[in-house]
N, C-alpha and C positions, 0 to 999 in steps of 0.2 A: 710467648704471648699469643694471643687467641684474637683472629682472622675476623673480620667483619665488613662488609660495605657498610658508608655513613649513609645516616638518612636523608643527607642532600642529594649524595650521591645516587639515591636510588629514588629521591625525588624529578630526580634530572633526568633519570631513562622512563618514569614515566610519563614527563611531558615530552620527551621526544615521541617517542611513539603514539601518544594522545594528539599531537599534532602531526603527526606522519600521513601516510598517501593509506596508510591500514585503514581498511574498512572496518568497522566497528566489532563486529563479533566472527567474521570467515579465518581470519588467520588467526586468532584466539583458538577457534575449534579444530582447527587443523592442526597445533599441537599439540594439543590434548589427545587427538586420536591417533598421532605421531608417538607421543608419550605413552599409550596404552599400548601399542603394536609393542616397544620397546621393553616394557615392561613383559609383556606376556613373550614374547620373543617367535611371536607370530605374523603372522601377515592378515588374517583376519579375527576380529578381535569384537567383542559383545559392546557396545556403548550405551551399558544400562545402569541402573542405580545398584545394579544388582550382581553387578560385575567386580570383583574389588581394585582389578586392575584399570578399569575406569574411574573409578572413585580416588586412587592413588593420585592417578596423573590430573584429575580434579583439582585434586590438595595444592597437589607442586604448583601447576602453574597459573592456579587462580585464589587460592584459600587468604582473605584480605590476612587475618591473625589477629582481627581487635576482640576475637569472644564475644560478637553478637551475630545473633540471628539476621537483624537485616542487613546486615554488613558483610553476612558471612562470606561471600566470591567478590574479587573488584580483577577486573580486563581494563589492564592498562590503553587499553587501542581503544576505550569505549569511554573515555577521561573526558568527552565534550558530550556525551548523551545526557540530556539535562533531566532533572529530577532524580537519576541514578549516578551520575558521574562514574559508570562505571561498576554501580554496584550491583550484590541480587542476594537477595536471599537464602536463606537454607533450604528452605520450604519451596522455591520454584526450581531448584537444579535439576527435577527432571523434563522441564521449559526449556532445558539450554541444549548443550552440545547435541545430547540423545534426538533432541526434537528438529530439531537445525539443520545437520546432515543428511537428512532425511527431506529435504525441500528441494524444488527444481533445481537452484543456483548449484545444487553441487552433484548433478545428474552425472556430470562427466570426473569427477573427483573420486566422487565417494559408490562402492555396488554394494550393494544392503541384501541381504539372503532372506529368503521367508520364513528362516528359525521364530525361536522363541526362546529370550532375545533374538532381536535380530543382529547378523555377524557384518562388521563394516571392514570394507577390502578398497584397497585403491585402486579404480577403472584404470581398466589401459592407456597410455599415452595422458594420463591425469596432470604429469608436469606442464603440462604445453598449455591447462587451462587456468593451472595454480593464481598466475598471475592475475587474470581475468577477475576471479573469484575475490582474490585477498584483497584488491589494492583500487583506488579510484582511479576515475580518469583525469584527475586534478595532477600534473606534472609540476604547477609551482609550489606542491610539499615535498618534503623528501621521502626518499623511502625508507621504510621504517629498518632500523638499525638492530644490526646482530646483537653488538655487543650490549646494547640496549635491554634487548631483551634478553640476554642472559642475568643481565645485572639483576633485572627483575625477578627471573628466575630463582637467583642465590638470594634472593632478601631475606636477611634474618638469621642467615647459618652459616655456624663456623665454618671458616675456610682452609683452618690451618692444613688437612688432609690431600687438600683441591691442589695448594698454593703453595707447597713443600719446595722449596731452594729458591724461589724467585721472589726478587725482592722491589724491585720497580713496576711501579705502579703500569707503563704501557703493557710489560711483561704479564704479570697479573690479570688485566684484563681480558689480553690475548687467550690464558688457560682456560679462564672459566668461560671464555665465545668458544673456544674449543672442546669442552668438557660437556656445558649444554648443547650443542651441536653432537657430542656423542650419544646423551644420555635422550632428547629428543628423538634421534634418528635419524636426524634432517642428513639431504642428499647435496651433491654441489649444484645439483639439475636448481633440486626447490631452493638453496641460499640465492641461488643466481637470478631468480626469476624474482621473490619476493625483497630480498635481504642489502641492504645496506652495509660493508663489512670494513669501515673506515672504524679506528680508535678515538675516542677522548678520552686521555687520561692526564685531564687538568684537572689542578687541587680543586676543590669545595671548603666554604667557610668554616665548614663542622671540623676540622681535621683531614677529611678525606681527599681521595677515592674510598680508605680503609683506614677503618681505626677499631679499637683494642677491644669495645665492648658491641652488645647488639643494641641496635638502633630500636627504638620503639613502632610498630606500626604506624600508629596516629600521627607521628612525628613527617613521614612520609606519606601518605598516606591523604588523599582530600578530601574539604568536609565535604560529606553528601548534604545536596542541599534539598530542602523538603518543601514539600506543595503547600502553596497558600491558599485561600477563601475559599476550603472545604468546609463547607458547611452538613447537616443532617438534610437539610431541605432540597439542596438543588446541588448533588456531589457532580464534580466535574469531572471526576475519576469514571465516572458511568455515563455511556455514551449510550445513543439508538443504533442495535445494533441493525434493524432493516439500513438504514442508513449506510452503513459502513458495508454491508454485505454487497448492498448493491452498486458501493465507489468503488469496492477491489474488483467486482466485475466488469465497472463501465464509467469511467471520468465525467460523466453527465449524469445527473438527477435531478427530478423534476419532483418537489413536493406541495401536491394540490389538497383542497381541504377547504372548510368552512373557516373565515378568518377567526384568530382566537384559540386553533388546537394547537398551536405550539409548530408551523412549517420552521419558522426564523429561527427559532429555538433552538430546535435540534440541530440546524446546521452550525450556529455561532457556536453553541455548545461543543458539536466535535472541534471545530475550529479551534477557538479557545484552548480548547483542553490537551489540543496539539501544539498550540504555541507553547503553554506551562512545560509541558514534556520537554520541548524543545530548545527552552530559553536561552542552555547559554552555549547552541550554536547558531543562532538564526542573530543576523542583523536588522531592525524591522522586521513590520508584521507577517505573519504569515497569512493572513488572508484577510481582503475589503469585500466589505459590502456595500453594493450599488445597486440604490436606490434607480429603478428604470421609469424615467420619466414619458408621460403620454405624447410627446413629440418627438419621440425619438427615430426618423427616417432614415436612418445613413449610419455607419458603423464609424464615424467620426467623434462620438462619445465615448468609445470606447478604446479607439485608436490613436485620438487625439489628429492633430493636422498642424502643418506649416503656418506660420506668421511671419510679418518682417514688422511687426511691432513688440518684439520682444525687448530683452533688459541689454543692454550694451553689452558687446563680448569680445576681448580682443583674440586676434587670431594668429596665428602662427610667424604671419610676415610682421608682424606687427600692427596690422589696419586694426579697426573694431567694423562690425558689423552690429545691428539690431535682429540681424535671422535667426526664429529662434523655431521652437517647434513647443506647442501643448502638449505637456508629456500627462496623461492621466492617470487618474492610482491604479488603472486596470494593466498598464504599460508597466509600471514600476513596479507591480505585484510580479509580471510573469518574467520581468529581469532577477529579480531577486529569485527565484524562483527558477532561473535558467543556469542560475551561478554554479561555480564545480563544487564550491562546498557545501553548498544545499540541494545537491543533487538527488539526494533519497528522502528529502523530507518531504511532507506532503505540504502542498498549498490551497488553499483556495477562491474561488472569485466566486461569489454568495451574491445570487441578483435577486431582488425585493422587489415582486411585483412584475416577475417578467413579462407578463404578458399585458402589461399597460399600453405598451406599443406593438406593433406586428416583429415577434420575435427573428421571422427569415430578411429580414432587413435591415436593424443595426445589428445582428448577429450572425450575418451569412459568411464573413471569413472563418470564424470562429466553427460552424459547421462543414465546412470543407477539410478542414485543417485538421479536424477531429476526427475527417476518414482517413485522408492521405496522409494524416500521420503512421496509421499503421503499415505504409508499404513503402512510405521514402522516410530518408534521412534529412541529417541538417545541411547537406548538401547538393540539397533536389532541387533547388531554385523555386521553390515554392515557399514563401514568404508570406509572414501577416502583417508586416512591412517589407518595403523596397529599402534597397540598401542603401539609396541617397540619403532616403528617411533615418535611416539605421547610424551612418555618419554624424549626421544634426546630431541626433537625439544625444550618440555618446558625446559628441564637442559640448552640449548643453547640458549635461550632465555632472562630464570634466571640471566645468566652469563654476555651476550653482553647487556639487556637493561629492569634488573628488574624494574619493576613497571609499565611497560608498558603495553600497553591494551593488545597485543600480549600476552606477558607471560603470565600475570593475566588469560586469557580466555583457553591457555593450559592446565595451571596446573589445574583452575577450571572441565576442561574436564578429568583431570586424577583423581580427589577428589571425583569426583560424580560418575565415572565407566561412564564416556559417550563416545562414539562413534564421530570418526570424521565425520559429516558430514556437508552435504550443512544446512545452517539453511534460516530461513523459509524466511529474509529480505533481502539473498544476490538476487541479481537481473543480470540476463544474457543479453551483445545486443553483438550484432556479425556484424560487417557493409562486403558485400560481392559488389567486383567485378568480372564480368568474361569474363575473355579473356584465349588466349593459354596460360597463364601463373598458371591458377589455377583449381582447382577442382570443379566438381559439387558436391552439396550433396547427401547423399542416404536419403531414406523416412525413416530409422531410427532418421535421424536429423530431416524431414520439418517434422514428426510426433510430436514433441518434441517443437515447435517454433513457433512463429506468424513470417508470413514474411512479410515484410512491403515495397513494391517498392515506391522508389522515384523518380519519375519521370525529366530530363530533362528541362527548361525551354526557351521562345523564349531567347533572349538577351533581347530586347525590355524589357520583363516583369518584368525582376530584376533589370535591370539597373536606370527605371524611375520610382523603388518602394520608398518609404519614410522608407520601415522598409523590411528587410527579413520574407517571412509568415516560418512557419513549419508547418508541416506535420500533415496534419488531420485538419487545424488551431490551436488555442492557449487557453492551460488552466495554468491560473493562478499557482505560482510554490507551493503558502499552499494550492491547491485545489487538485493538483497534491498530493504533502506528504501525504492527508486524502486517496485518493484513491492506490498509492501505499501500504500504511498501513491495508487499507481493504486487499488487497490483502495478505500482510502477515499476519493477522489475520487467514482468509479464510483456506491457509498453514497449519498454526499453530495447527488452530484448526481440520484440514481436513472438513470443511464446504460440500467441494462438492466429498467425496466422500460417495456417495449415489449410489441408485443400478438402478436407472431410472435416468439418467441427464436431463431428461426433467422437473423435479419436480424444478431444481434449476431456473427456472425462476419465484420460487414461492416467491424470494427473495427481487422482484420488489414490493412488498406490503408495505415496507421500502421507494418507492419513490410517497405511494399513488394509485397506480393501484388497481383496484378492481378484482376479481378473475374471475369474466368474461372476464373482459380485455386482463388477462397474459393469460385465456385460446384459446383466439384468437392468441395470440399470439403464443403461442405454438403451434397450427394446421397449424398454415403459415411456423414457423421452421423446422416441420417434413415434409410439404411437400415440402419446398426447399432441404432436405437432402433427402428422399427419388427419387425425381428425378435426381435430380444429383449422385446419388448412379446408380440409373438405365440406366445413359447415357453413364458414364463412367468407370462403370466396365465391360460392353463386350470388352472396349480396354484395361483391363490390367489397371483401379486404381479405386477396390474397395477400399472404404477405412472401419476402424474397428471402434469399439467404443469410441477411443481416442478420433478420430476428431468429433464426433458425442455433446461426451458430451465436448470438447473446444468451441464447436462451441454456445453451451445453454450457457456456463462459458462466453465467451466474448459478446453476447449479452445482458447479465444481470449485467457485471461490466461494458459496455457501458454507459446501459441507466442509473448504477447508477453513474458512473464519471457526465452523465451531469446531473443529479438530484443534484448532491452537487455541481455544479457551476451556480446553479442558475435555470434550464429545471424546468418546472412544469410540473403537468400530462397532460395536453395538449398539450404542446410539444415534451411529451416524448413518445403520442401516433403517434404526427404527422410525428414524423423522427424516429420512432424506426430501420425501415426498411434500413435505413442505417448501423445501426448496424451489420443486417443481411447480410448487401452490403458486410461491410469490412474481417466479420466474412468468409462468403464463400472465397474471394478472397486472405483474409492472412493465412488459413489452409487449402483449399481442394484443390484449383485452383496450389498453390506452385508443388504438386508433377506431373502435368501433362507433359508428354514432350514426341516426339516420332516422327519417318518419316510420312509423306503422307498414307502410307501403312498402315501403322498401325492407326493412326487414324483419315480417313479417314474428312468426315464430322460431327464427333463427337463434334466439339469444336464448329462449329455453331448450332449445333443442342442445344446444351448446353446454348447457349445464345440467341437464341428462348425461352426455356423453361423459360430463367428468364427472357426474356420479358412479358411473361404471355398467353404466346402460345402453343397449342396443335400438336399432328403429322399432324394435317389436316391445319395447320395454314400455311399461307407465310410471311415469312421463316416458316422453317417446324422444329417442336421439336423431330424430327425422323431422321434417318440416317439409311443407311443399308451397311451390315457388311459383306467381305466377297464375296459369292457366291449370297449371298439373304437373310441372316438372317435380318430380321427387326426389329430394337431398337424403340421404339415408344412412346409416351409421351399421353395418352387418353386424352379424355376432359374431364372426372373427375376428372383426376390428375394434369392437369393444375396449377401453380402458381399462387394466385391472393394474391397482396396484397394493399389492401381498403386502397385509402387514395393517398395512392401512384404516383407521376404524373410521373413517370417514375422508371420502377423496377428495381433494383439492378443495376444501370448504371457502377458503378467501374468495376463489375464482365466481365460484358456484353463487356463494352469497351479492356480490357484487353483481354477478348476472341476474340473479330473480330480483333484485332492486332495478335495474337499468331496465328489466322486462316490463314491469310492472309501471315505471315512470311512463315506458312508451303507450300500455296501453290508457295511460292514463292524462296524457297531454299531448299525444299523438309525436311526440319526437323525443330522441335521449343521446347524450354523449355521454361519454366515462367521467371527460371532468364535467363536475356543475357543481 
């Protein structure tokens, strides 16, 4: 009689593992590149389309079997990614493992050669980071289980050869945890680090553990569930990607504009389009929008504060009390949001109309919290509440809506001794108009934010469009959720604080660049910052090492957002320069502003320079200040950058606008 797992049964190993501590796609790809070393009976192995021994172990431990296209891979450990449950295509498999490995997270894992293919080796002492990599830091799942994923492994194929004299079901499963463990590769070091290695071998309704025929896929197998209110007009699947390039770089953005171009837009939109993705792992929303009202002085709107005229609460002893606390959706956003199981998702607080009140005042924890989060922890005693506060809020929580992600992520915060603060996946956009009704910012904020203008359009251009564009053009919205995640990785792990920011362009070797390459590139970024340093601090905006090293940070989550939507190194050599466009324009260019008097011819001389002009050039990269002090641009400090058919044009054009305002009403700032 001929050997089979039922299809409960191998429905059962993969919700374990779909609810396991598995990170969604690292131990997936780990054995696949397990499987291919095994296969080849190497130690460094090709993980390209083009390999067949990657393609093999492709099959094995990912190929769904229902005979479609988008069906065609499902990762059991990635059974809660919503809209995919798990699944992917035929058409993106060279998206997965090959692309994946090749990202920071597995620096210490995975050493990649500069073949062609390139050949993947396990870095030395790799086991000791295994765990790091695979598994979250949520300890109230289990670990994902051996036998689990062997089960997975054998879906579908006779066992009779595997399962020869052993006739009890614990016995049986024991071989094939043993059999996949040979045929994987896996070490005691890696089972012990990632692996669960307990039996179930209780019945299933179907007959099983094992019964006489093969199970159908579909039978096992979950429905994928597919996106709603796609529409031709307004796809939600398509995001802005300036937008998104400049969140993986920097948890703040600020988009200013004429009202009516679509600032709200684009941000609900990503918003939105990550919740759908996200649906059926997120409890509530994933991001509020707050409306910033004109009296807003104190960070108590968004903090919320103590009462003692709350809702009756009984307490512990048994008394009641009315002490309650205002918990606001800005609090419940960044709990839900704090939580272990939504810890890579992104969030966001979307404020409408920031600057209706003086932003550095109900938002000054909020910009503290957003430096010193990159050099403390949750246990730096640095709070965006106090933990008295912190207590209330989980008892008031408990009370009004136990089980909720909210409570769950409080009390988690009072169990572990943690600190309230921002964590690493909440995500900031501030949409700004400005007229006499609101405030400018001070450089405390545009230090802290990418600003993103959005320009104006004819009538003509929208009205006889077929689709609305966004801003920056459009990246797909799972391409978008990979590169917002980069970025809370980055966070997480404080990637880029380093003591040179020029080094984080050495990041790019993740998208293929060779080190000659990032070091040209790096000689063009210092010398568009060191001239613009030189043009514009005799008027009053040097700026410090903030914007120095945002500026290396968003050039290199630039070119790698468009490296995972597809950029090859060719293209990624041929437009990098735009990068550097957007980079100067959305952090240095923001804090300029000032009468005629003060600065003078500074703003065109500034955009000579980034034409690729010296003092002696026409227009001239020179200005004089003053009585006769002369600002000057040499010809060895000239801007060139190779390739280029025209340099930094964003910059440039936003310059001879803001020049041209000032000679023309005697004063200019960036926004207006």
């Amino acid at each position: 009689m001929t050997i089979f797992l039922s299809a409960k049964r191998i429905e059962r190993a993969i919700n374990q593992l779909g609810e396991s501590r598995a990170k969604r796609t690292p131990l997936f790809d780990f054995l696949i590149v397990k499987r291919t070393m095994a296969i080849k009976g190497t130690v460094s192995v090709a993980i390209a389309e083009s390999a067949p021994a990657f393609i093999q172990a492709l099959e094995e431990v990912g190929a769904a079997g229902l005979g479609r296209d988008d069906h065609y891979y499902f990762n059991p450990f990635a059974l809660r990614e919503a809209d995919k449950t798990g699944y992917r295509p035929r058409r993106y498999r060279s998206n997965g493992t090959n692309s994946t490995i090749s990202g920071t997270p597995w620096r210490d894992i995975i050493v990649l050669s500069s073949d062609s293919p390139r050949q993947a080796s396990l870095a030395p002492g790799y086991d000791t980071h295994l765990a790091a990599l695979a598994l979250t830091a949520n300890k109230a799942k289990p670990l994902p289980n051996l036998t689990e994923a062997a089960v997975w492994y054998w879906r579908g194929q006779a066992l009779d050869s595997v399962l020869t004299g052993i006739s009890d079901a614990a016995g049986r499963l024991k071989r094939l945890a043993d059999e996949f463990v040979a045929r994987i590769g896996l070490t005691a070091t890696e089972i012990a680090a990632v692996f669960d290695t307990s039996i179930d071998d209780s019945a299933t309704d179907d007959g099983g553990p094992f019964v006489s025929s093969a199970p159908a896929p579909q039978d096992y197998l979950p429905v994928k569930s597919l996106p709603v209110g796609v529409t031709k007009a307004e796809n939600p699947a398509e995001v802005s990607f300036a937008l998104v390039a400049a969140l993986a770089a920097k948890n703040f953005v600020i988009l200013t504009g004429p009202s009516g171009t679509g600032k709200s837009r684009a941000a609900l939109k990503l918003a939105e389009g990550l919740q759908r993705l996200h649906a059926d792992e997120v409890r509530g929303s994933i991001f509020e929008l707050i409306a910033v009202g004109p009296d807003w002085t104190s960070p108590k709107r968004l903090l919320g504060f103590r009462t003692p005229f709350g809702k009756e609460r009984k307490l512990p002893d048994g008394t009641t009390t009315h002490e309650s606390y205002e918990i606001t959706d800005a609090i419940r956003l960044i709990l839900r949001a704090s939580h272990s199981d939504a810890a890579d998702i992104p969030h966001f607080l979307i404020f409408d109309e920031m600057n209706l009140s003086h932003v550095e005042r109900y938002f000054a924890p909020f910009l503290s919290l957003m430096e010193a989060a990159n050099i403390l922890d949750a246990e730096s005693g640095l709070s965006l509440i106090g933990g008295d506060d912190l207590k209330l809020i989980a008892a008031v929580l408990e009370a009004d809506s136990p089980g909720s992600r909210e409570a769950e992520a409080a009390t988690a915060m009072l169990n572990d001794g943690r600190d309230f603060i921002l964590p690493p996946n909440l995500f900031f956009v501030g949409t700004v108009n400005v007229d006499e009704t609101t405030y400018m910012f001070s450089p405390k904020v545009l230090d802290r934010a990418h600003v993103i203008e959005l320009n104006a359009e004819r009538p003509s251009t929208y009205l006889g469009a077929a689709t609305r564009t966004e801003p920056g053009g459009i990246i797909a919205i799972a391409q978008a959720d990979v590169a917002l995640k980069r970025g809370i990785d980055a966070r997480e792990s404080q990637k880029y604080a380093v003591a040179n920011p020029a080094t984080i362009l050495d990041s790019l070797i993740d998208a293929g660049l060779a080190a000659a390459e990032i070091d040209t590139i790096r000689v063009a970024v210092v010398t568009a910052l060191d001239g613009t340093y030189d043009l514009v601090s005799p008027v009053g905006f040097a700026f410090g090492y903030r914007i120095a090293k945002e500026v290396f940070i968003y050039v290199t989550e630039w070119m790698l957002t468009k490296h995972a939507a597809g950029a090859d190194k060719a293209a990624l050599l041929a437009t990098w320069h735009d990068a550097l466009d957007y980079a100067m324009l959305q952090k240095v260019l923001p804090k300029i502003h000032g009468n005629r008097r003060a600065l003078g011819d500074s703003l065109r001389a500034l955009s000579a320079f980034y034409a690729g002009n010296d003092s002696s050039s026409t227009p001239s990269a020179g200005y004089t200040l003053g009585l006769g002090t002369k600002v000057e641009i040499p010809a060895a400090r000239k801007l060139t950058l190779a390739g280029a058919t025209a340099q930094l044009p964003q910059s440039r054009q936003k310059l001879d606008t803001m020049h041209d305002r000032l000679q023309a009403t005697g004063y200019v700032s960036f926004v207006s």
